[in-house]
VEXZA-96348 format. One record per residue (C-alpha): residue number from 1; x negated, y negated, z negated. Coordinates in steps of 0.5 Angstrom, whole numbers, plus 2048, in hexadecimal, padded with zeros to 3 digits. Each point is the difference from the previous one (the first is absolute). Layout:
{nr: NUM u: X v: Y w: Z}
...
This chain:
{nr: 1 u: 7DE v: 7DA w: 7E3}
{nr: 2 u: 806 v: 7FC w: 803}
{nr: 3 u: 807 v: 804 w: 800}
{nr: 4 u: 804 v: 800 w: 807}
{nr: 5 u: 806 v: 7FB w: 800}
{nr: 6 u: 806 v: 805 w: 7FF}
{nr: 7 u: 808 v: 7FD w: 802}
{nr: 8 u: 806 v: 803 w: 800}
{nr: 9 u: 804 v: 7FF w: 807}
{nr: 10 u: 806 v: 804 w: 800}
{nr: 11 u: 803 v: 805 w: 7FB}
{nr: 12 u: 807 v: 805 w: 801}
{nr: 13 u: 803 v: 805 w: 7FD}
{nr: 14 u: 805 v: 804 w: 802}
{nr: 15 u: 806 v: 803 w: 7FE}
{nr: 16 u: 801 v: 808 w: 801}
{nr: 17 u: 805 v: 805 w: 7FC}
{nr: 18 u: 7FA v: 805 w: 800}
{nr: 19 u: 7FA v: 7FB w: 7FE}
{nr: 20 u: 7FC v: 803 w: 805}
{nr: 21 u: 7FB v: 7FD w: 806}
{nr: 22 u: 7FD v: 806 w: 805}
{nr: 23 u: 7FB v: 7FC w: 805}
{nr: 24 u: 7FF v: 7F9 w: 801}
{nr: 25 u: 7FB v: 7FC w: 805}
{nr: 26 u: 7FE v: 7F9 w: 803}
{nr: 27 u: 7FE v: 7FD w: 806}
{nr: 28 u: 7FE v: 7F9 w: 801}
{nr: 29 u: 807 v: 7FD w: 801}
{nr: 30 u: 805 v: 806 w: 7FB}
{nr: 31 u: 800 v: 805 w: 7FB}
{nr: 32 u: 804 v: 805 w: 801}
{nr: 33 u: 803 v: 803 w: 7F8}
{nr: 34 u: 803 v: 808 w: 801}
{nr: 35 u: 804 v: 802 w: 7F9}
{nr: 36 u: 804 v: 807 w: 7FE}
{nr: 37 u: 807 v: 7FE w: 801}
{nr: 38 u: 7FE v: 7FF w: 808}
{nr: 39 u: 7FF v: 7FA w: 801}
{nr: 40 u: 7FA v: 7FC w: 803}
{nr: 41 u: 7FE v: 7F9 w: 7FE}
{nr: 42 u: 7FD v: 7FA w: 806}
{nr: 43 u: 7FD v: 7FB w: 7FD}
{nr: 44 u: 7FC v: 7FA w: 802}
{nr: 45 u: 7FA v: 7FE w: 7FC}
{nr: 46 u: 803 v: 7FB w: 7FD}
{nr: 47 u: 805 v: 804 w: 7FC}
{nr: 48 u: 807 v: 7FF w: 805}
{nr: 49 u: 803 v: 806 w: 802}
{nr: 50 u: 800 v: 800 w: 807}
{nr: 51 u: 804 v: 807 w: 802}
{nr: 52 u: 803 v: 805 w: 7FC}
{nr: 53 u: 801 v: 808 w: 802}
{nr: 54 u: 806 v: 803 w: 7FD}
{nr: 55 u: 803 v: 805 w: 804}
{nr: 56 u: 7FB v: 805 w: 801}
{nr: 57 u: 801 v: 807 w: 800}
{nr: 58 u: 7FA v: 803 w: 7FC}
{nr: 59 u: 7FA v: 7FD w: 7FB}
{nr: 60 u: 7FB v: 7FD w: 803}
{nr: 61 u: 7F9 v: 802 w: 7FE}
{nr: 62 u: 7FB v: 7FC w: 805}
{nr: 63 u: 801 v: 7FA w: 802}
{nr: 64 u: 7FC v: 7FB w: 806}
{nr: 65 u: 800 v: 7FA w: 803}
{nr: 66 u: 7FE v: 7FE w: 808}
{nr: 67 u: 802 v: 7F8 w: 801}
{nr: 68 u: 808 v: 800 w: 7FF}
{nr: 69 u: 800 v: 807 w: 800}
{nr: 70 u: 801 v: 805 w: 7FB}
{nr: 71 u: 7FF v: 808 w: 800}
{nr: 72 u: 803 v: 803 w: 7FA}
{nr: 73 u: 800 v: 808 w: 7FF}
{nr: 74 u: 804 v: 805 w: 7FD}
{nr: 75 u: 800 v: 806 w: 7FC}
{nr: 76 u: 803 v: 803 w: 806}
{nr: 77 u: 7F8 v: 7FF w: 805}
{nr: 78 u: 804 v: 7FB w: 803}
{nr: 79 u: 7FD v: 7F8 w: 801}
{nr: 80 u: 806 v: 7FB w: 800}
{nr: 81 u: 7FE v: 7FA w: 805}
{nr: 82 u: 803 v: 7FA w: 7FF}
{nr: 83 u: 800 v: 7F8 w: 802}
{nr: 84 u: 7FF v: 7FC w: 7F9}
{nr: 85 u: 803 v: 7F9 w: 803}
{nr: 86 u: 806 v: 803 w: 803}
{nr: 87 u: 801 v: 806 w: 7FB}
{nr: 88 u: 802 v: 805 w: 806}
{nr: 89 u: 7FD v: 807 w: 801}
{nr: 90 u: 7FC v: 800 w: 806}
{nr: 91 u: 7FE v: 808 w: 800}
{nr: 92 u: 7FE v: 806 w: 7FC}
{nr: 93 u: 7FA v: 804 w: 801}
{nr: 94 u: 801 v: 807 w: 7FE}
{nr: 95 u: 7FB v: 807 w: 801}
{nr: 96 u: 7FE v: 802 w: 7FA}
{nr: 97 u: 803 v: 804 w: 7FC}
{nr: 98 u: 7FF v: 7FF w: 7F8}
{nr: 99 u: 800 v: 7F9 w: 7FD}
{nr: 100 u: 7FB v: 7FA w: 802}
{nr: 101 u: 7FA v: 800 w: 7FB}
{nr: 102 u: 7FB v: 7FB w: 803}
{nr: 103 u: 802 v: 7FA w: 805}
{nr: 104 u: 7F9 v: 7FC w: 803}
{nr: 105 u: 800 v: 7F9 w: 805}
{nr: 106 u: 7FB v: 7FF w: 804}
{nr: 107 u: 800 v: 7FA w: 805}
{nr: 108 u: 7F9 v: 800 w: 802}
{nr: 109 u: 801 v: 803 w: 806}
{nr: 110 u: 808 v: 800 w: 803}
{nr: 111 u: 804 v: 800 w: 7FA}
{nr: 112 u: 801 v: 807 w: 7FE}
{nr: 113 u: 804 v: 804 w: 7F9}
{nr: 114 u: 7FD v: 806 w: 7FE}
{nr: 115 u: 805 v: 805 w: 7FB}
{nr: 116 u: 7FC v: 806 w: 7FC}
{nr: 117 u: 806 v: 805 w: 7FE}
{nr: 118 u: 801 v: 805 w: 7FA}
{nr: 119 u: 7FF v: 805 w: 806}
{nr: 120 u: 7F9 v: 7FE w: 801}
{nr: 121 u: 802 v: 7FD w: 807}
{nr: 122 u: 7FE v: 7F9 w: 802}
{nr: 123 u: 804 v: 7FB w: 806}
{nr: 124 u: 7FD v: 7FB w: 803}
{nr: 125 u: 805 v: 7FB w: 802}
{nr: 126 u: 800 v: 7FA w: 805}
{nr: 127 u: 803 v: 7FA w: 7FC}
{nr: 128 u: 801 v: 7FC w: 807}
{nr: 129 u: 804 v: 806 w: 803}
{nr: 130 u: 802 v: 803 w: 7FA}
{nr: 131 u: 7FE v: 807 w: 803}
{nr: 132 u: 7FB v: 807 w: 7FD}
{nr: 133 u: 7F9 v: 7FF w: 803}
{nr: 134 u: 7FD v: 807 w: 7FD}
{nr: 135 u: 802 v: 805 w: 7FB}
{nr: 136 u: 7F9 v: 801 w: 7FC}
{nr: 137 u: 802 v: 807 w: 7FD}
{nr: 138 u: 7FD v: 807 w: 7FE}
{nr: 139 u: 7FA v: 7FD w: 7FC}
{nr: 140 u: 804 v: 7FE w: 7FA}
{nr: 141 u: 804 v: 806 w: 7FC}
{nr: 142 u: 802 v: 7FC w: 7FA}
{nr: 143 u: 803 v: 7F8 w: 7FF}
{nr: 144 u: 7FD v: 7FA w: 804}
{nr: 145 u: 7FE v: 7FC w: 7FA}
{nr: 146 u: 7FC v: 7FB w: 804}
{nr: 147 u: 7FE v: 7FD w: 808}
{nr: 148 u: 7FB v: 7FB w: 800}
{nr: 149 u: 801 v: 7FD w: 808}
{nr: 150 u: 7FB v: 7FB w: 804}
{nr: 151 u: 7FF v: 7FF w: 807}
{nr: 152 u: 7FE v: 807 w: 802}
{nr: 153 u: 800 v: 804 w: 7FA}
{nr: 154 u: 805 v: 803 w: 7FB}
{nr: 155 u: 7FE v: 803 w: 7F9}
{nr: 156 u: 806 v: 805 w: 7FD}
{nr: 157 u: 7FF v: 802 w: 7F9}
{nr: 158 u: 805 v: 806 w: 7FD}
{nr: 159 u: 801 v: 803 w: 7FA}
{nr: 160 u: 7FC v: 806 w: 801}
{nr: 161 u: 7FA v: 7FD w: 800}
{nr: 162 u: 7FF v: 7FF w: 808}
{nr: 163 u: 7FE v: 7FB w: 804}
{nr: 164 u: 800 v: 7FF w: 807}
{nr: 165 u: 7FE v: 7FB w: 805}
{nr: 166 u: 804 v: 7FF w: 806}
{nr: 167 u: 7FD v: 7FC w: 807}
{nr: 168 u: 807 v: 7FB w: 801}
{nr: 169 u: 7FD v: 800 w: 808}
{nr: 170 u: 802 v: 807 w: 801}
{nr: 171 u: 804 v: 802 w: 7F9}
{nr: 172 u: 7FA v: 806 w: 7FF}
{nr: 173 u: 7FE v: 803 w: 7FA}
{nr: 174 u: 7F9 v: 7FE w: 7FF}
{nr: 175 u: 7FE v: 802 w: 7FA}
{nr: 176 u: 803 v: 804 w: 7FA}
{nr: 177 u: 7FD v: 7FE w: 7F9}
{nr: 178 u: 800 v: 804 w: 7FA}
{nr: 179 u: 801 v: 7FB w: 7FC}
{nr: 180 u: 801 v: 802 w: 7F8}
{nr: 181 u: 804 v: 806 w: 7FD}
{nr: 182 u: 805 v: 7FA w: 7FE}
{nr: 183 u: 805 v: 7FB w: 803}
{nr: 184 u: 7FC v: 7FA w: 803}
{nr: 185 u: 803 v: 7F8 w: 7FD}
{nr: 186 u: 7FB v: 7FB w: 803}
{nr: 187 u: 7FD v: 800 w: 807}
{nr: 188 u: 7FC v: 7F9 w: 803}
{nr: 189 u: 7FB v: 800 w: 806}
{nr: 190 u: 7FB v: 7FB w: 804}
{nr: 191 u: 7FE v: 801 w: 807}
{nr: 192 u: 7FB v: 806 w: 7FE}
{nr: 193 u: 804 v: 805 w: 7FB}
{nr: 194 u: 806 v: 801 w: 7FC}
{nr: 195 u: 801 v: 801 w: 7F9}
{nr: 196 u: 804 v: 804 w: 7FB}
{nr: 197 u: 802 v: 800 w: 7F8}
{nr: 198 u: 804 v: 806 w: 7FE}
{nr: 199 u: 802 v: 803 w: 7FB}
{nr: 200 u: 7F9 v: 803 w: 7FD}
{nr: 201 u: 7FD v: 7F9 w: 7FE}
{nr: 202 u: 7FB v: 801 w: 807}
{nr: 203 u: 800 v: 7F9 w: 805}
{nr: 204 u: 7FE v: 804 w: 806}
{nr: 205 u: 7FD v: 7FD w: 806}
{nr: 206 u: 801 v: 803 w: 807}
{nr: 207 u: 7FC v: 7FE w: 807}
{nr: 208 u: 805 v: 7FE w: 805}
{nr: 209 u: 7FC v: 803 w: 806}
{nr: 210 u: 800 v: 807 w: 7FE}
{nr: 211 u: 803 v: 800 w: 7FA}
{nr: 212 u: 7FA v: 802 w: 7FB}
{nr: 213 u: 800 v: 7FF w: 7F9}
{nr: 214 u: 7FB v: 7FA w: 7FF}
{nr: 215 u: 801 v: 7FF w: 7F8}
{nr: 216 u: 804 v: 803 w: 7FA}
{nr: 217 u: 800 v: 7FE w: 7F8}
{nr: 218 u: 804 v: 800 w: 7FB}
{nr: 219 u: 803 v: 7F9 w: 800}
{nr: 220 u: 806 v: 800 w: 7FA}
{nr: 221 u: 801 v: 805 w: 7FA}
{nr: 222 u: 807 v: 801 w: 804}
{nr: 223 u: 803 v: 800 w: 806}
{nr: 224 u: 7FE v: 7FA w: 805}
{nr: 225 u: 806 v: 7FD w: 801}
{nr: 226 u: 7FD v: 7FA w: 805}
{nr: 227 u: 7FB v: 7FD w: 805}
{nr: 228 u: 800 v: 7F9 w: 803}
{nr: 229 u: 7F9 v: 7FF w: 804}
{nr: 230 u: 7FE v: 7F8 w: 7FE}
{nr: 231 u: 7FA v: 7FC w: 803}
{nr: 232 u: 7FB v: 805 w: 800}
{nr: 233 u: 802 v: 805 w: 7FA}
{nr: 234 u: 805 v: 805 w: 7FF}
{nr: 235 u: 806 v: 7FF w: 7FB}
{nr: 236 u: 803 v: 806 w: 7FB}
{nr: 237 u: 805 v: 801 w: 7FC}
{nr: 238 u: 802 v: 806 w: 7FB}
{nr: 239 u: 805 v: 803 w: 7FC}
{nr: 240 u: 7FB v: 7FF w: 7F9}
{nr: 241 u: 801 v: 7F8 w: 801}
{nr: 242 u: 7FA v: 7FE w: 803}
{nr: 243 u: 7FE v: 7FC w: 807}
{nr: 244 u: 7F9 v: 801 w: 803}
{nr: 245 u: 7FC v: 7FE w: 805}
{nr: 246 u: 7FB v: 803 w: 804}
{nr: 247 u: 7FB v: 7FD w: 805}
{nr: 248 u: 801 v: 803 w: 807}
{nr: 249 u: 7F9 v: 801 w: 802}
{nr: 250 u: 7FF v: 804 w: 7FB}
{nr: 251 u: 807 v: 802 w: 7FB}
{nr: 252 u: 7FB v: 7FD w: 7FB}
{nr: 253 u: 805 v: 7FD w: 7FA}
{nr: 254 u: 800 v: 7F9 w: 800}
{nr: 255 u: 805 v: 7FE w: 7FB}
{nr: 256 u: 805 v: 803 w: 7FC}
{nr: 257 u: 806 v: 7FE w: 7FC}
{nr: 258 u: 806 v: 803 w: 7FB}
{nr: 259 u: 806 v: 7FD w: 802}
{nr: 260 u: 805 v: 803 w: 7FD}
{nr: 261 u: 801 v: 806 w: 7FB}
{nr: 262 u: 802 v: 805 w: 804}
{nr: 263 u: 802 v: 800 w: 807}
{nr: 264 u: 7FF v: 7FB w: 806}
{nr: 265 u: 807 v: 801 w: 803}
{nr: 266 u: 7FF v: 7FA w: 806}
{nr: 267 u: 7FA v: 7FC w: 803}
{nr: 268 u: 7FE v: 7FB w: 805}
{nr: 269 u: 7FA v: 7FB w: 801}
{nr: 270 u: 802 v: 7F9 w: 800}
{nr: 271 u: 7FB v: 7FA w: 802}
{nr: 272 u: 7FB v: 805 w: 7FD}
{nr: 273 u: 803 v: 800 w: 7FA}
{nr: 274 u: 803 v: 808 w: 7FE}
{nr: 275 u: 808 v: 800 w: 7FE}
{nr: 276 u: 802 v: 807 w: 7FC}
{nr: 277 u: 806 v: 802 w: 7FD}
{nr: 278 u: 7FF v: 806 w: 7FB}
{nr: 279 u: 803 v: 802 w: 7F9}
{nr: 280 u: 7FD v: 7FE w: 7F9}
{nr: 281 u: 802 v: 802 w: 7F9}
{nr: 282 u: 803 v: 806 w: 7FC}
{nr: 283 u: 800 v: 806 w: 804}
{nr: 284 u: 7FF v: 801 w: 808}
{nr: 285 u: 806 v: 806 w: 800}
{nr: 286 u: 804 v: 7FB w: 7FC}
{nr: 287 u: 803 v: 7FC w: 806}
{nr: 288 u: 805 v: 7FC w: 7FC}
{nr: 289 u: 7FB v: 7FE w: 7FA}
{nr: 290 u: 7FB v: 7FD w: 805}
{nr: 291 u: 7FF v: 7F9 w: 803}
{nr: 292 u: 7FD v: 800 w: 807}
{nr: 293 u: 7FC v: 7FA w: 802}
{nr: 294 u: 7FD v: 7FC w: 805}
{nr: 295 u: 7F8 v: 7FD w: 7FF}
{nr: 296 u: 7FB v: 7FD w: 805}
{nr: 297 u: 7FA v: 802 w: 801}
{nr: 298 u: 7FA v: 7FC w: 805}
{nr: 299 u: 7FD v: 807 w: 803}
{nr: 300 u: 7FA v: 7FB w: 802}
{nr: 301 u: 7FD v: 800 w: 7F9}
{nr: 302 u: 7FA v: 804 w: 7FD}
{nr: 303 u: 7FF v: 805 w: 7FB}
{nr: 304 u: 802 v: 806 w: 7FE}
{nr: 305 u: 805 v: 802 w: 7FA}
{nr: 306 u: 803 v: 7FA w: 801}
{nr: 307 u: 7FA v: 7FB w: 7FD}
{nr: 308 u: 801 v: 7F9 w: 801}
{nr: 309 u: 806 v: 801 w: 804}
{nr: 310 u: 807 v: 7FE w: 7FD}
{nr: 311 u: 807 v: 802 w: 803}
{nr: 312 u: 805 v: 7FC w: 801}
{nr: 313 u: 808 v: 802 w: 7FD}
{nr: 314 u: 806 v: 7FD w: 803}
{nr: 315 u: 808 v: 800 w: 800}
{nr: 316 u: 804 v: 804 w: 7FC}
{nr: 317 u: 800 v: 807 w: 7FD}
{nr: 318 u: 804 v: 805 w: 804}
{nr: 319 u: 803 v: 807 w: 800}
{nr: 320 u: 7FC v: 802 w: 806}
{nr: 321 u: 7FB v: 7FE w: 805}
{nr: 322 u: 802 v: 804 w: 808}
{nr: 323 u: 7FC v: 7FD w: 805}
{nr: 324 u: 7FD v: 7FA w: 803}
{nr: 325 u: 7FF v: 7FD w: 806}
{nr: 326 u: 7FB v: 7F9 w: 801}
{nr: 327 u: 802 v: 7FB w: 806}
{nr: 328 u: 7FA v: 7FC w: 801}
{nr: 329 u: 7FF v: 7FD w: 7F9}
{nr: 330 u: 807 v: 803 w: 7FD}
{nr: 331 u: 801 v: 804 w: 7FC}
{nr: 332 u: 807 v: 806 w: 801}
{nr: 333 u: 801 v: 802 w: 7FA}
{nr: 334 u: 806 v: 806 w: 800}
{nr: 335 u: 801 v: 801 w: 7F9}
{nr: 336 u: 806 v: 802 w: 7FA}
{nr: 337 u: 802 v: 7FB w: 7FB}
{nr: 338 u: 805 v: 800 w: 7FA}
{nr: 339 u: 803 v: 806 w: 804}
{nr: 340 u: 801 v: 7FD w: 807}
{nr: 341 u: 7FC v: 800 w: 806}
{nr: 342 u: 7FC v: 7FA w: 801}
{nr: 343 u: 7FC v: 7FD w: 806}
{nr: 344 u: 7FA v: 7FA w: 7FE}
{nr: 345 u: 7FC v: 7FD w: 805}
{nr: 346 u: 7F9 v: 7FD w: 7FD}
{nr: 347 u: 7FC v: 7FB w: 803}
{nr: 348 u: 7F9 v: 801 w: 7FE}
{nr: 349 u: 7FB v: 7FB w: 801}
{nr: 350 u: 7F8 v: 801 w: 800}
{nr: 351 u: 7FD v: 7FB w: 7FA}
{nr: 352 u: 803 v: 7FC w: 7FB}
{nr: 353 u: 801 v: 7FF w: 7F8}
{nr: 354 u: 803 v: 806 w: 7FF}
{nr: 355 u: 807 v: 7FD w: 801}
{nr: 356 u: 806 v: 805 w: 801}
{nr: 357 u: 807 v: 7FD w: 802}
């Protein structure tokens, strides 16, 4: 089986007194990198520093990116709004009352920015006026952990194991899901149904048009950490180090392979090649003692358990593997090496003869 050509495009480090990266996040022409000392890093995928924030009052726990506009949020519930090309403050978006715990674009209608907050509150933002469309309150008692947006349509997830669906033409409740007794960590969805990993091991699967549970399996020994949907199947990620995928006709196992020896800490699909990032070697509570990795997978391969099916490994070791993004082919990995934050961008090509570059 030919392995994906994997090359190196960009890497950056960042200096930092606490060593720390909060949040991170890519579009298709920055990433945008947030440390503990209240900075906030703008780069292109070329590496180059674009734009550094320093002047900011508090940490910034999410970030997100609309063209050349940045959205940061603060430990205060307020969204700083600022012009990437010039570096001025545009506007603050405040209402909510506790820190910012999710922050979802969606430009498939206008250009909108949703916010789930500690105090169980969602805003609906217009990112052309930089005004509150609608609060979407009085469902959600604990932290919103995840909004999944399209057209017309937001999924939230919260701490408590709820879940709701909200009609984003009227910004009415249309659902309320009772979704497991733990957190939610992944959430994917077709035009048909929503799906969700929690922290039970369960992928459950919900119909959209009235909010039905279609399916319910365990798919991880663990927590479900993620799920990507990818040309016809359903991809999962857990805590216990394993990638599945399943068949959306029927959620039947497809394939499956162990990918790291603990948790899967970061995902995406590529050219139809799967990118994880997730711990390996001694123990999983001994942060400083594991080396993180990043390996490939080609999710389109048959067999069960890995058989005549191989992984590809690539890069260096890290401490730690935070999040990934995938623009197009590249791979964002946010990641922390040799004890500083660091950004690698990866272009990763369908086939070729197992180079890594």
């Amino acid at each position: 089986m030919p392995d994906p050509i994997v090359r190196l495009l960009s890497s950056q480090a960042f200096e930092s007194e606490d060593g720390g990266q909060k949040a991170f996040c890519a579009s298709e022409k920055y990433i945008a990198v947030t440390l503990f000392d209240k900075s906030v890093h703008i780069l292109n995928h070329d590496g180059i520093q674009q734009r550094i924030f320093t002047d900011l009052v508090d940490s910034v726990w999410k970030v997100a990116i609309h063209e050349d506009r940045i959205f940061m949020s603060q430990d205060t519930g307020t969204i700083l709004h600022y012009d990437i090309l010039s570096g001025a403050a545009l506007t603050t978006l405040t209402g909510h009352t506790t820190s910012i715990s999710a922050l979802q674009l969606s430009t498939q209608a206008l250009p909108t920015l949703f916010s789930g907050s500690r105090d169980g509150s969602i805003r609906v933002w217009d990112l052309l006026t930089a005004t509150c469309l609608a609060v979407l309150s009085g469902t959600h008692t604990t932290t919103v952990r995840q909004l999944h947006a399209d057209a017309a349509t937001l999924f939230s997830c919260s701490d408590d194991g709820m879940a709701c669906i909200w009609d984003l033409r009227t910004y009415t409740l249309v659902h309320t899901l009772r979704v497991s007794d733990e957190a939610t960590f992944g959430v994917a969805s077709t035009a048909a149904w929503f799906a969700t990993g929690s922290g039970d091991g369960h992928i459950r699967v919900w119909a959209r048009e009235n909010g039905s549970l279609l399916a319910s399996f365990e798919a991880h020994e663990h927590v479900v950490n993620g799920l990507l949907v990818h040309e016809g199947t359903l991809v999962s990620t857990g805590t216990d180090g394993w990638a599945k995928v399943w068949s959306l006709g029927t959620f039947e196992l497809l394939s499956s392979m162990k990918m790291h020896d603990h948790a899967v800490t970061a995902r995406g699909i590529a050219n139809g090649w799967l990118v994880t990032g997730g711990k390996d070697g001694g123990y999983e509570t001994d942060f400083c003692g594991l080396d993180a990795r990043l390996r490939a997978w080609d999710v389109d391969a048959k067999g069960i358990e890995g058989k005549d099916q191989e992984k590809t490994e690539f890069g260096t070791p890290a401490i730690a593997v935070l999040g990934m993004e995938v623009v197009r082919s590249r791979v964002v990995v946010s990641m922390i090496k040799r004890g500083r934050p660091m950004v690698e961008v990866w272009e990763v090509d369908r086939q070729g003869n197992g180079k890594v570059s």
